[in-house]
N, C-alpha and C positions, 0 to 999 in steps of 0.2 A: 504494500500500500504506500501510495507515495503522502512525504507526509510536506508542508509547510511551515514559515515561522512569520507569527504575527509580528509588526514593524511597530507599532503601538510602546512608546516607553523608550525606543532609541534614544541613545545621548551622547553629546558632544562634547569634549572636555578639552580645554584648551591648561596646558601645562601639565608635564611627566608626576605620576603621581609615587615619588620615589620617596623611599624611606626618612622620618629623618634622622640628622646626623650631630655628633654629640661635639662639641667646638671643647678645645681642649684649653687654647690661649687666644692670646693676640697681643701684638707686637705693633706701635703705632697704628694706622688703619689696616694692617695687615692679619686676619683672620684665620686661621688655622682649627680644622675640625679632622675627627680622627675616622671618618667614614670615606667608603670610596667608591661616592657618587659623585659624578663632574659635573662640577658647576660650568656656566661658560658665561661671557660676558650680553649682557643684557636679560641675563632670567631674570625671575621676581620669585624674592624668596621672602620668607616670613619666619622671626623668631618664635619656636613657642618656648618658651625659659629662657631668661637672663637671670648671670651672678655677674654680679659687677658692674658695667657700665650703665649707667642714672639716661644717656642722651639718646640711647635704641631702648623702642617700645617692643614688646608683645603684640603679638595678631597684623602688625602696621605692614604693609606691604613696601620691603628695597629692590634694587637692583644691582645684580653685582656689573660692579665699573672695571674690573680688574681682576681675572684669574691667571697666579702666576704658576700656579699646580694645579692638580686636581683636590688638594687638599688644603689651596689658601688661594684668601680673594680677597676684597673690600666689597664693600656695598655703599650706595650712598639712595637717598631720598626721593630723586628723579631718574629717567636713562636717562645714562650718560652725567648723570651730575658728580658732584666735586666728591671723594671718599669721604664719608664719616669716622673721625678717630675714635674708637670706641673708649669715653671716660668713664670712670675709671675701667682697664684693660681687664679683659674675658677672666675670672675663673671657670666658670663654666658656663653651659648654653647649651639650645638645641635649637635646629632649624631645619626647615624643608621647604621644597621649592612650591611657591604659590601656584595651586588648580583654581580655576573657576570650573563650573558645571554653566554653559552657555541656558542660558532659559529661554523658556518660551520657542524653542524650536519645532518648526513645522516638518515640510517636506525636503528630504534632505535625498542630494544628487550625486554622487560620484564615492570614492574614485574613480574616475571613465580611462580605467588603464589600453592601452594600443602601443602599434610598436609600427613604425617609419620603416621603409623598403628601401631596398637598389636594385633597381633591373641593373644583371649581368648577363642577358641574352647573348649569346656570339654566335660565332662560326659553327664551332664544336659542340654547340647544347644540343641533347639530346631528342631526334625527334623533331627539331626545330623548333621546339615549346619555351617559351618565356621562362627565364630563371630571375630569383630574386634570389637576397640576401637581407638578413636584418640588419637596423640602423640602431636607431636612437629609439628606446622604448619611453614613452610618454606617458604622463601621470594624470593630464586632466586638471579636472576644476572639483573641487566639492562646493555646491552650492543649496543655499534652504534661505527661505523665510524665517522672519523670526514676527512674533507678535510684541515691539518693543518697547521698553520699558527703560525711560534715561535714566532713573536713577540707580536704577539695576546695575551690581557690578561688575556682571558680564558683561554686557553692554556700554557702558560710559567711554568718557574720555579719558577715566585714571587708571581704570585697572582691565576695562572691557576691550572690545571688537572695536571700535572706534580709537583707542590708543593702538591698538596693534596696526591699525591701518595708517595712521598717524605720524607713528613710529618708524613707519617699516618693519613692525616688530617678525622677526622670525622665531614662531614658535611650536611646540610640540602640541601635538594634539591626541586625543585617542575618539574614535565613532564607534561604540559600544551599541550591540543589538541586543535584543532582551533573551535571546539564548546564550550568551555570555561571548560568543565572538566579536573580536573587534580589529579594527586597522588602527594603526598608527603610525602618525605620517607627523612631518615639519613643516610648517607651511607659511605664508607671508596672507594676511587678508588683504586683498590687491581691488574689493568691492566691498561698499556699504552706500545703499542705494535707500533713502528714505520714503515711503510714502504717506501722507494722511487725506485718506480719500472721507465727504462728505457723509457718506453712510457706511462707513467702516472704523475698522480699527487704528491706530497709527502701527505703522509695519515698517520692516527693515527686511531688506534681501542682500545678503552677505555672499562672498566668494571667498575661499579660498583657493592659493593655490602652491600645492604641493612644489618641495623642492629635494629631492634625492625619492629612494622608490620606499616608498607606504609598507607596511610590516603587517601582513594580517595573522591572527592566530586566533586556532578552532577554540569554540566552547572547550 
């Protein structure tokens, strides 16, 4: 019997939802944690535990400005802004990289994976029948509606779809289905298209689009 999976509950998560990781010191703005997830320059990370420093909050969303390992970085306030010196310096901490859950997401489109050809027809091909070869495999667009919502933190200008787009932000994404498979891809939002139509909702139709090849893995 062939069987199907309802689409109902899908969801879009913008940033890798990695473990967190336990900060052991820090040295001027130079942060050092003993876990070995990589950070890279421009994620948004959040403390949860601070010992020491009075000037970084709990839950506040930074940015790392500078990873000179995969186990030290700085953060500062804005992308791209100036390092924060952590006053007084790290005894301990813990932090991981900031997720949103995208809300209010509708119909969602892609990956629309393909893959580019060369005709290498010649003399010698068999038959006299057209030969190809593969190129460059292509990743597409993932696009949906959203029903939006500006103060929504997925959505906004500080921490949402609209800073990513803003930003140029390149980030990690995962599209989870309600049988537990999902893709995960890194992508730039390169579309956020507004509408507020007179006998509708106010809506957003967003693009992403993928940069290196999407990762899918079974339920």
């Amino acid at each position: 019997m062939s069987e199907g999976v309802g689409t109902l509950g899908t969801t879009i998560q913008r940033g890798a939802a990695i473990a967190a990781v336990t900060i052991a010191s820090s040295s001027g703005v130079v942060i050092t944690n003993t876990g070995d997830n990589l950070l890279t320059v421009g994620d948004r990370v959040k403390f949860t535990a601070i010992t020491g420093p009075t000037n970084l909050e709990t839950g506040r969303t930074y940015y790392v400005t500078a990873a000179a390992s995969i186990t030290t970085f700085e953060v500062s306030a804005s992308r791209g802004g100036t390092a924060i010196t952590p006053a007084p310096v790290f005894s301990a901490g813990t932090l991981q990289e900031q997720t949103n859950l995208i809300a209010q997401v509708m119909d969602i489109e892609g990956p629309d994976l393909s893959t580019d050809t060369d005709e290498i027809t010649n003399h010698q091909s068999d038959g006299g029948v057209e030969e190809f070869i593969p190129t460059i495999k292509r990743t597409g667009e993932v696009t949906f509606p959203l029903v939006f919502n500006g103060v929504d933190a997925s959505h906004d200008d500080q921490t949402g779809l609209i800073q990513a787009w803003k930003d140029k932000a390149l980030d990690d994404y995962v599209l989870t289905f309600p049988d537990g498979s999902n893709w995960t891809f890194v992508a730039y939002c390169t579309g956020f298209s507004m509408s507020a139509p007179v006998d509708g909702h106010l809506a957003a139709d967003c693009t992403l689009r993928p940069s290196g090849e999407p990762t899918f893995a079974s339920a």
